[in-house]
C-alpha positions as CSV (number, residue, x, y, z in Angstrom):
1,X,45.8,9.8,40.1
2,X,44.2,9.8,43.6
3,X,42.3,12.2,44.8
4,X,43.9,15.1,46.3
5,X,42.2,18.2,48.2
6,X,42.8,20.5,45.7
7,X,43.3,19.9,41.6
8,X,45.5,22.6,39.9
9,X,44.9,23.0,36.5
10,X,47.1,24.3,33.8
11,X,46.3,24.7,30.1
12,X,49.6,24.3,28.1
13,X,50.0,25.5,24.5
14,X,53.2,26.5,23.5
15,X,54.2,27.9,27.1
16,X,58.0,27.8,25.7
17,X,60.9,28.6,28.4
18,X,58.4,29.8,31.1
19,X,56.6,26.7,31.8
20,X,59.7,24.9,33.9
21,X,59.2,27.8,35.9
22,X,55.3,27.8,36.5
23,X,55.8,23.9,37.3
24,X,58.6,24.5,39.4
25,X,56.2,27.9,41.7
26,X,53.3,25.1,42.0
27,X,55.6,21.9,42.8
28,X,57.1,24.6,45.9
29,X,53.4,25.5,47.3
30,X,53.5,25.4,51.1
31,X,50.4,22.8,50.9
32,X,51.4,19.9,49.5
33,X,48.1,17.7,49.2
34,X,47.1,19.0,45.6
35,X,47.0,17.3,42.3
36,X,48.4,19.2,39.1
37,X,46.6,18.6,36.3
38,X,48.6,19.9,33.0
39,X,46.2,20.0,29.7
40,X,48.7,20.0,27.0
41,X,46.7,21.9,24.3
42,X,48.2,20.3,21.4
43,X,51.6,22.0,21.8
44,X,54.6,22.2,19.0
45,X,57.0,23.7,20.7
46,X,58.6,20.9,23.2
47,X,56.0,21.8,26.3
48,X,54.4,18.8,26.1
49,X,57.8,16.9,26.7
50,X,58.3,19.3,29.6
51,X,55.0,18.0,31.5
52,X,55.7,14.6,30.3
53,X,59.1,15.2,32.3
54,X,57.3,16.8,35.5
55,X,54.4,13.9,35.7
56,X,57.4,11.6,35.9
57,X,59.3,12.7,38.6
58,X,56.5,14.0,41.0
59,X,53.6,11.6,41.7
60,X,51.4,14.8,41.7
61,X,51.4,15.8,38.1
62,X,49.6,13.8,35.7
63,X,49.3,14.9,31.7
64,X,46.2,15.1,29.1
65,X,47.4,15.5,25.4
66,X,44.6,17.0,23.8
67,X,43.8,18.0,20.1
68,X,44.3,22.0,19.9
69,X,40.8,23.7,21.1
70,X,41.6,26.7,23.2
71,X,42.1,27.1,26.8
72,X,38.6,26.7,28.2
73,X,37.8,23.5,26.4
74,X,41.8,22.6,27.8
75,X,40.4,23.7,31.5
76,X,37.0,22.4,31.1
77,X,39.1,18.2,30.2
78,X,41.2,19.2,33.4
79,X,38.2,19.7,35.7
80,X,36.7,16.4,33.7
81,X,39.8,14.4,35.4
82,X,39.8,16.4,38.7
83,X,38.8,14.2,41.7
84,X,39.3,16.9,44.3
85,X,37.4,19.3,46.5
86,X,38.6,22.5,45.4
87,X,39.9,24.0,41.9
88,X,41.9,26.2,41.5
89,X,43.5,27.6,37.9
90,X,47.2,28.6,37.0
91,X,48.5,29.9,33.2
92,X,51.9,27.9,32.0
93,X,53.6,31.8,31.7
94,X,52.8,32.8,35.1
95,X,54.1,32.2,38.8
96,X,52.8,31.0,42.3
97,X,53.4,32.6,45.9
98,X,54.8,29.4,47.9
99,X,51.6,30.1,50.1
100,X,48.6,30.6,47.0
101,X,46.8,27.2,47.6
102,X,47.1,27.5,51.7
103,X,45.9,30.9,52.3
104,X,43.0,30.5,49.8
105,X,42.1,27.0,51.3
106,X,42.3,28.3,55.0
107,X,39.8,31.3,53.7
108,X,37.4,29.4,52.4
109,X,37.3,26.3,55.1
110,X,37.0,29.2,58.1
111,X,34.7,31.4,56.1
112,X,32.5,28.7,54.6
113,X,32.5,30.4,51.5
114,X,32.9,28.7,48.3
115,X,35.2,30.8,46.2
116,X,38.2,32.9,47.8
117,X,40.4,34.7,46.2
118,X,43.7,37.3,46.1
119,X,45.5,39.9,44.2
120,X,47.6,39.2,41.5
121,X,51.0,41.4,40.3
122,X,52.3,41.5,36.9
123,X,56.2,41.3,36.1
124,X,57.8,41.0,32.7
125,X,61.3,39.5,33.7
126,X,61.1,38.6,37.0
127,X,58.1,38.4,39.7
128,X,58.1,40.8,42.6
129,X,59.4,39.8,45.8
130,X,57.2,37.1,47.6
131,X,55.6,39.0,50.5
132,X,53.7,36.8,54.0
133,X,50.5,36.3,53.1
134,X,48.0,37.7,55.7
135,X,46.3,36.0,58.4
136,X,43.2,37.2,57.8
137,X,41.0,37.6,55.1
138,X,37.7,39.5,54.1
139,X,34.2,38.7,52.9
140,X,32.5,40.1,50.2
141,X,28.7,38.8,50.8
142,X,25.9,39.2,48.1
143,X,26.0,41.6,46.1
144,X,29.4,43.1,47.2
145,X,31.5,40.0,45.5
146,X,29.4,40.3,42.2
147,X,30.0,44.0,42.1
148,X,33.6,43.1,43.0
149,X,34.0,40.9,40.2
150,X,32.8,43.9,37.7
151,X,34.9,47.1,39.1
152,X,37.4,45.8,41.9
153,X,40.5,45.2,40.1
154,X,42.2,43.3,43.2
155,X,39.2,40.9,42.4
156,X,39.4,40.7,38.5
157,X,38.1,38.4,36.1
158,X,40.5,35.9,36.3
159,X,39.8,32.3,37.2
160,X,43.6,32.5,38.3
161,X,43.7,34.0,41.4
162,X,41.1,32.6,42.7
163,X,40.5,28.9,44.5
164,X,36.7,27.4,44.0
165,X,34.7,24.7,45.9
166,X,34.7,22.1,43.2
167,X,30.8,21.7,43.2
168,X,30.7,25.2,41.4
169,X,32.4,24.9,38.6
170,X,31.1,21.8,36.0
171,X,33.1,21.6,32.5
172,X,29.9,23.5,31.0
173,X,30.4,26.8,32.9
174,X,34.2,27.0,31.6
175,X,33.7,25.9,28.0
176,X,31.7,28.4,27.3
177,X,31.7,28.8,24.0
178,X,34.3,32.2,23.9
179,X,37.4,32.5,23.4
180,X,38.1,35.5,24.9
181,X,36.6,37.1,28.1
182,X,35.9,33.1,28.7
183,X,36.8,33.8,32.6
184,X,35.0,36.8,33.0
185,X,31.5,34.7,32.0
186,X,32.5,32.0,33.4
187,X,33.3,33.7,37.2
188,X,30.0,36.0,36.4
189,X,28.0,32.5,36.2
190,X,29.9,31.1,39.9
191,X,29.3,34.1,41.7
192,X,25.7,34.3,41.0
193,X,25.7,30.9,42.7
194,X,27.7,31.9,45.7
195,X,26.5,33.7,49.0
196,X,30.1,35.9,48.9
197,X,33.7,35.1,48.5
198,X,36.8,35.7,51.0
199,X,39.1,37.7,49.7
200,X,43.0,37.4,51.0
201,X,44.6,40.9,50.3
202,X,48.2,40.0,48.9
203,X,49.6,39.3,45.8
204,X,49.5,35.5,45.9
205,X,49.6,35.4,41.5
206,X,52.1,36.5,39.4
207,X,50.9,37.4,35.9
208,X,53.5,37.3,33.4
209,X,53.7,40.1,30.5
210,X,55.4,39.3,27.6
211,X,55.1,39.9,23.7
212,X,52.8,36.9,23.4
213,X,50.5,38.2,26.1
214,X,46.8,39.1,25.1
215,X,46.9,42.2,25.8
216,X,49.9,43.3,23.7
217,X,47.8,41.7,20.7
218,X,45.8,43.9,18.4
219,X,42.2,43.1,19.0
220,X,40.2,41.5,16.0
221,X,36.3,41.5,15.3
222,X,35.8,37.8,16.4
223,X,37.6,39.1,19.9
224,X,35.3,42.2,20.0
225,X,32.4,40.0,19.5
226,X,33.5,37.7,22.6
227,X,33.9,40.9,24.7
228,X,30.2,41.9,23.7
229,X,28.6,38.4,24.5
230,X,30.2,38.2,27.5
231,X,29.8,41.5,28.6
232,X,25.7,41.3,27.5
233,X,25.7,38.2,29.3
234,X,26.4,39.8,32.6
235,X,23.9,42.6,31.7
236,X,21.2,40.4,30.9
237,X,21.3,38.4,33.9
238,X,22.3,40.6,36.6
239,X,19.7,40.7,39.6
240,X,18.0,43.7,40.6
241,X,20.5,44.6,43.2
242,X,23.2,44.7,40.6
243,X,21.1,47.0,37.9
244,X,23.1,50.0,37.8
245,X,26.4,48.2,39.0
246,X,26.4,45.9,35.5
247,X,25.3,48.7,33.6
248,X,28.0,50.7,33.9
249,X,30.2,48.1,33.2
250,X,28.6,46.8,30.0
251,X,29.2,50.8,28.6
252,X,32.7,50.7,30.7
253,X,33.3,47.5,28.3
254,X,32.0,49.0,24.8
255,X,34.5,52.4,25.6
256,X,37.3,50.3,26.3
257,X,36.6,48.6,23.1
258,X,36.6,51.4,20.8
259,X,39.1,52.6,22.8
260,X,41.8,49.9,22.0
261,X,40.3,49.6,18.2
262,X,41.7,53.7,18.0
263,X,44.9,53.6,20.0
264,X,46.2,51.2,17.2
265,X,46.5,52.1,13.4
266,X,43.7,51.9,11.5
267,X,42.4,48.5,10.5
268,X,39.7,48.4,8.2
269,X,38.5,45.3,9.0
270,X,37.3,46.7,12.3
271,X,35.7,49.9,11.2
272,X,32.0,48.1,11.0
273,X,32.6,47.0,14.6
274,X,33.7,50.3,15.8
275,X,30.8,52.1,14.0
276,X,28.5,49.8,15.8
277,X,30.5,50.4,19.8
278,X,30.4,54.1,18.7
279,X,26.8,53.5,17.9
280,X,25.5,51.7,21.2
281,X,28.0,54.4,23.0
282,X,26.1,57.5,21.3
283,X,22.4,55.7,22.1
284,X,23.8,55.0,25.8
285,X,25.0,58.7,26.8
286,X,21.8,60.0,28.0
287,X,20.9,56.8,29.7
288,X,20.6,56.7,33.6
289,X,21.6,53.3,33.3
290,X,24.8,53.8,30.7
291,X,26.7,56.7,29.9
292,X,24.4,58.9,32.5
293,X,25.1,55.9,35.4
294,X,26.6,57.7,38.0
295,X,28.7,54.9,38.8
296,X,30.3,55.4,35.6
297,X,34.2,56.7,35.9
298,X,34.4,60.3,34.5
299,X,37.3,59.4,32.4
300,X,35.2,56.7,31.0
301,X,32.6,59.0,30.1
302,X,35.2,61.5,28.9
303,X,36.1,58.3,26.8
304,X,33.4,57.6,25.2
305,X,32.2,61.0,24.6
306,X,35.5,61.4,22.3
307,X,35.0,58.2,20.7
308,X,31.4,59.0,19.6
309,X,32.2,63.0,18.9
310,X,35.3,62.9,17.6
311,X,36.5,59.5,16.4
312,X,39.7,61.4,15.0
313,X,41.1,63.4,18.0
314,X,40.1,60.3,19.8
315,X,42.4,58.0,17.8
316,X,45.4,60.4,18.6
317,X,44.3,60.8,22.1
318,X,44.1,57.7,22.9
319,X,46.9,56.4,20.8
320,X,49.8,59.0,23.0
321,X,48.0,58.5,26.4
322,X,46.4,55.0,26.9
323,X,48.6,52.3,27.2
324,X,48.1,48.2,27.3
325,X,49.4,46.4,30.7
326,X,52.4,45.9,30.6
């Protein structure tokens, strides 16, 4: 594959009757000089037949079959192969706007800055009309993009909806060693090494929810362990500008764990992780730099407060008014 301005990469396991469709948004970008990279992640379901089909009919779509090992060691072998100047990610369930890779590229070439980035939309049967991307974009210089990346939803922690200078992300920083929360450390670790990011505000990703998605998954301990490293990796190494800002996002992250642990049915194999999140929530209340942070949402606070106080009222609580995206 020759080198293209920007490498695409798409981790591929099991992707079913969706990936066609996520091939077919990224083979109809408006820029055209980009490389697709598709990691097929030891597949059994016919996907890897499907990007076997794609490489061979468009020049820009080349295929690694790789022995099953998750989807940061999959995106971590695509970056390996990537000769390109930018990198930018795509899931094989989800959608691109026809103008993702040219709106991020022109915000990052005029701004200089070597992450941009957009919103993304979720769908569960079919995407949201295509709006025009804007013209203009906005920059988030240090600390705004790193406190971004921890509240701002139209940020998120997705590698996804985001395009990087390829200098910034080595195969190290994505295979992490997590499963889950991988993007959030992995962005964390990028952003510490960028002056800002420009951000393009439009919906230029389309995330797909269906009953495969994460988030419609019950949790389990090794995934609430992930969600803690990650999450203590970003308190641990946050700068002193970004003190109370990651704070109240690593007790923001141990309430929405014990939240989703009670909104389910009991699972016993999760009570000694939930007695240790209520633990660390009940140390952190009075804490100017936890559950007393005043950048701390009420309702998280309210959240956790319930969670340590009353575990039982909680789990009915949370179980009739919190709800997974959808």
């Amino acid at each position: 594959m020759s080198a293209a301005r920007i490498a695409v990469v798409v981790p591929v396991y099991n992707a079913g009757e969706y990936l066609p469709l996520c091939l077919a948004s990224l083979a109809a970008q408006s820029f055209a000089d980009f490389a697709a990279i598709l990691v097929d992640d030891g597949s059994t379901d016919g996907s890897a037949a499907v990007c076997d089909r794609w490489a061979a009919r468009d020049a820009r779509f080349r295929v690694l079959h790789l022995p099953n090992g998750g989807p940061a060691a999959a995106r971590a072998a695509g970056v390996r192969a990537a000769q390109c100047e930018y990198l930018a990610f795509c899931d094989a369930d989800d959608l691109l706007h026809p103008a993702f890779l040219q709106t991020l590229l022109h915000a990052a070439e005029i701004s200089l800055l070597p992450i941009a980035c957009c919103r993304f939309d979720t769908f569960s049967d079919a995407p949201a009309l295509n709006a025009d991307p804007p013209k203009t974009y906005r920059e988030l210089l240090d600390p705004q993009h790193l406190d971004a990346l921890l509240h701002d939803h139209a940020v998120d922690y997705s590698l996804c909806n985001k395009l990087y200078d390829a200098a910034l992300l080595t195969p190290d920083l994505l295979d992490n060693g997590l499963t889950h929360n991988e993007d959030l450390l992995a962005n964390w670790r990028a952003f510490l090494q960028a002056p800002g990011i420009a951000f393009c505000d439009f919906a230029g990703y389309h995330y797909r929810q269906h009953g495969g998605s994460s988030s419609h998954r019950a949790l389990t301990a090794a995934e609430i362990g992930d969600h803690l490293t990650a999450a203590r990796a970003v308190r641990d190494s946050a700068p002193p500008s970004m003190q109370g800002s990651a704070g109240a996002f690593y007790y923001e992250k141990l309430a929405y764990l014990a939240s989703r642990i009670l909104r389910r049915p009991r699972d016993a194999a999760l009570d000694a992780p939930l007695e240790s999140l209520r633990t660390e929530l009940r140390a952190g209340l009075r804490d100017p730099l936890l559950g007393a942070n005043p950048r701390l949402p009420k309702a998280v606070r309210l959240a956790a407060l319930a969670s340590v106080c009353a575990p039982g009222a909680a789990r009915l609580l949370f179980g009739l008014m919190l709800r997974d995206r959808q």
